[in-house]
C-alpha positions in Angstrom: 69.1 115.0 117.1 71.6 117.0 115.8 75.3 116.1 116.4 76.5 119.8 114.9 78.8 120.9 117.7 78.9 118.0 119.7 83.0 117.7 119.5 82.9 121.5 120.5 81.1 120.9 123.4 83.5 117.9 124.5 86.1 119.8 124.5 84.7 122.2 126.5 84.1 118.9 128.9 87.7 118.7 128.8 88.1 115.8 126.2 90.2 116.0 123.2 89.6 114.2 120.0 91.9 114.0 117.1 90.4 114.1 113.6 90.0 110.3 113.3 88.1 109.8 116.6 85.7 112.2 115.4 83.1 109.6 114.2 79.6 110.2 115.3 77.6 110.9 112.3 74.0 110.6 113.6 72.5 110.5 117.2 68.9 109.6 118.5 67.2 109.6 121.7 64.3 107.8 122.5 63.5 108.3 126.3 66.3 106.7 127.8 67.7 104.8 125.3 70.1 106.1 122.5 70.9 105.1 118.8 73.7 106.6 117.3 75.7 105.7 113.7 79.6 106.2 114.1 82.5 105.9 111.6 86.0 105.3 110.7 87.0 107.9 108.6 88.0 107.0 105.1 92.1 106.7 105.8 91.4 104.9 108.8 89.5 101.4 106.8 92.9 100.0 105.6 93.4 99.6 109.9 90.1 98.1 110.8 90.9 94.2 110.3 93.6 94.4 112.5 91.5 94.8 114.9 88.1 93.2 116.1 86.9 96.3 117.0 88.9 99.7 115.7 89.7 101.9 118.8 88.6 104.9 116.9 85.2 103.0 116.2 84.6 101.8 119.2 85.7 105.4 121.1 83.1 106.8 119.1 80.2 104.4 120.0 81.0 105.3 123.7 80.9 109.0 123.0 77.1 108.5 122.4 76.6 107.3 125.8 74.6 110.2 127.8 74.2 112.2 124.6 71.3 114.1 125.0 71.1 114.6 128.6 71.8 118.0 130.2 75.7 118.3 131.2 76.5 120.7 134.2 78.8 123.7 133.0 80.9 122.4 135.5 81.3 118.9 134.7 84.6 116.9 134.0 85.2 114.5 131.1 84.0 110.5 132.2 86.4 107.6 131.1 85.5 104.1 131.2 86.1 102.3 134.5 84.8 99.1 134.1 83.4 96.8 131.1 81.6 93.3 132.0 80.1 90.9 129.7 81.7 91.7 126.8 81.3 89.5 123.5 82.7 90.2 119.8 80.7 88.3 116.7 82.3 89.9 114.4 85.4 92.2 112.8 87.0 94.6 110.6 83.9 96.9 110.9 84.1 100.5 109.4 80.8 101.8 110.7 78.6 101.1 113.6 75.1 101.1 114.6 74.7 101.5 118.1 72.1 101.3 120.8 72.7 102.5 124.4 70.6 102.0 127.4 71.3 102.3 131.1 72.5 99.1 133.2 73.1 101.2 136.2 74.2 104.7 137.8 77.1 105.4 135.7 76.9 102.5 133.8 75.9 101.7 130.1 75.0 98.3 128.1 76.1 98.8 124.4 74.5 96.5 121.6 76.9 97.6 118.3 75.5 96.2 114.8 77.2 96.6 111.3 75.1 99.2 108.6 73.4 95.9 107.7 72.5 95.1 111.5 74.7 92.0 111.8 75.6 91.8 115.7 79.6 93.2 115.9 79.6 92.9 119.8 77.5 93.3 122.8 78.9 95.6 126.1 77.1 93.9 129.0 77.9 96.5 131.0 80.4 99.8 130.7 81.2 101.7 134.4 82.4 105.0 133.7 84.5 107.2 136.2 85.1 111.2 136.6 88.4 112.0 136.0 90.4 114.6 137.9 92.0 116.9 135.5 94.0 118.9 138.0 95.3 116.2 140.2 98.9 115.8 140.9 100.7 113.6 139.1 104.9 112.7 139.3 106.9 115.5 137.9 108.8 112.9 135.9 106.1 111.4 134.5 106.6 108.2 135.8 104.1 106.4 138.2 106.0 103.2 138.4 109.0 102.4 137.2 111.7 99.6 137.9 115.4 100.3 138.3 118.7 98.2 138.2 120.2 97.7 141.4 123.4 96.0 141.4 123.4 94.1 144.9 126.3 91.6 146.1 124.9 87.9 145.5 127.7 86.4 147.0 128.0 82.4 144.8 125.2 80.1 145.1 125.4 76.7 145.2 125.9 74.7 142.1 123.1 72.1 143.9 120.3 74.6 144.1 117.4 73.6 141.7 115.1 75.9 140.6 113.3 76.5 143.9 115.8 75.0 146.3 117.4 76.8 149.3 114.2 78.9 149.4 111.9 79.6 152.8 114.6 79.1 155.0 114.7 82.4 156.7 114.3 85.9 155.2 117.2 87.2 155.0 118.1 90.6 153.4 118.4 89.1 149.9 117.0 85.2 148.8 118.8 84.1 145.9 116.5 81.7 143.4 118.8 80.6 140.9 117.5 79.0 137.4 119.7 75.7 136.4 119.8 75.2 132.9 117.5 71.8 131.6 119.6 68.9 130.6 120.5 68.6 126.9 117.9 66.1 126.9 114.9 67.9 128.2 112.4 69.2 125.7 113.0 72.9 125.8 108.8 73.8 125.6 108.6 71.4 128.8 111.3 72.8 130.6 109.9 76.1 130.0 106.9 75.5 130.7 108.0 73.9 134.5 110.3 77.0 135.0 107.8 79.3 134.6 105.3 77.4 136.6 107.3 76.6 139.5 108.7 80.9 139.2 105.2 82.0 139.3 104.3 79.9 142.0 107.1 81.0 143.8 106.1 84.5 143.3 102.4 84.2 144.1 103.9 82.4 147.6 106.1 85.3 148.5 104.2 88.4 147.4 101.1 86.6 149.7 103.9 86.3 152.6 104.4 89.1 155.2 107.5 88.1 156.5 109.0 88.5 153.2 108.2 92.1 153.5 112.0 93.0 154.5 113.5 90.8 152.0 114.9 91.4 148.6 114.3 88.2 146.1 116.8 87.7 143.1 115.8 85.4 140.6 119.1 84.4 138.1 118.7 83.8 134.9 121.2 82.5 132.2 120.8 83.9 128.5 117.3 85.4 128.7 118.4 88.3 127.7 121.9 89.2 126.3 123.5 87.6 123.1 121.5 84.3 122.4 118.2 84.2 124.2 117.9 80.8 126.4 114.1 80.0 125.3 113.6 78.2 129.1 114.8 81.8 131.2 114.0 84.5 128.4 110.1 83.7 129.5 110.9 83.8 133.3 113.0 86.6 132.7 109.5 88.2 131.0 107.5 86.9 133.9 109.8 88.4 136.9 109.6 91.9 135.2 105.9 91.9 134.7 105.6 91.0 138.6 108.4 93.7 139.2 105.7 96.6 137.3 102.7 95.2 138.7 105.0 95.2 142.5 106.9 98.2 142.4 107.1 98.6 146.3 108.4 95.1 146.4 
């Protein structure tokens, strides 16, 4: 079939593609399944083995998916949802055979070959989703962010440990200061413990509704400022991830 207009009519769907995601050359239909040849443009194949699949190339193979089918004048651009089984044989690929077939309402298995039709990768199964082009979003532009608050801490024990002092109560903040290792401890065991024993810690009170009132302070020493401590800077790393993917807590 013809792919002449096809990125005129997405963007009348309401997607927007910049020159070098613009790479379905050829499309074919076959009942319900679809073949389609995609490209990195030439300025694009210095990029491709850095990555085992180029975004670009591999945005392109999912712009086949439903091509050919009648689109409502009404309809909103799809974005993927949900990938499962996903396997890579191969990469630094600059052009893409690909076949589509359905797995599902909403849901495609891809099967992407090089020109020579060597497997690349297989996509089990893609969900894709509506998306909502005039919802609300934060004026600032932030959906989650995390702020410094500077709270009163008060002087912890030189005894605590790592986890000691914890579970004791909730009151309004629960200090969990970091000791440094001994001089003597391997520093790639010690960071591996801290870590382990923070994450535990985290998983524990995150699962814990009586915590819900609480505000938990985790102290590091030099993860951060001058020279980075290589047993806090990763629990320093692991606090603020938790932080992102916790925002209300």
């Amino acid at each position: 079939m013809s792919t002449a207009g096809l990125y005129d009519d997405l963007v009348a769907q309401g997607y927007e593609y910049g020159p070098v995601f613009q790479g379905v050359q050829a499309a074919w239909r076959v009942g319900e399944v679809v073949y389609a040849e995609v490209a990195l443009p030439q300025e694009a194949f210095a990029e491709a083995g850095r990555f085992g699949v180029h975004p670009a190339l591999l945005d392109a193979a999912l712009q086949a998916v439903g091509i050919g089918e009648p689109v409502p004048a009404d309809r909103g651009p799809y974005l993927p949802f949900a990938w499962a089984d996903v396997a890579l044989f191969a990469t630094g690929a600059t052009a893409l055979r690909v076949k589509i077939t359905s797995a599902g309402p909403e849901a495609a298995t891809l099967h992407l070959a090089d020109p020579e039709g060597s497997p690349v990768a297989v996509v089990g199964s893609l969900v894709s989703r509506p998306v909502q082009l005039d919802a609300a979003v934060p004026t600032d532009g932030d959906l989650y962010r995390v702020d410094w608050t500077t709270i009163p801490t008060g002087t912890a024990p030189e005894s605590w440990g790592y986890l000691e002092g914890l579970g004791l109560g909730v009151p309004d903040v629960v200090l969990a200061p970091l000791t440094r290792p001994g001089a003597a401890t391997d520093p790639g065991t010690a960071a591996r413990t801290a870590t382990g024993e923070v994450l535990a810690m985290l998983q524990s009170w995150l699962a814990d509704p009586a915590q819900a009132a609480a505000r938990l302070v985790v102290i590091t020493d030099g993860a951060v400022d001058g020279g980075v401590d290589v047993v806090h800077a990763p629990v320093w790393g692991l606090v603020r991830a938790a932080q992102a993917e916790n925002p209300g807590q």
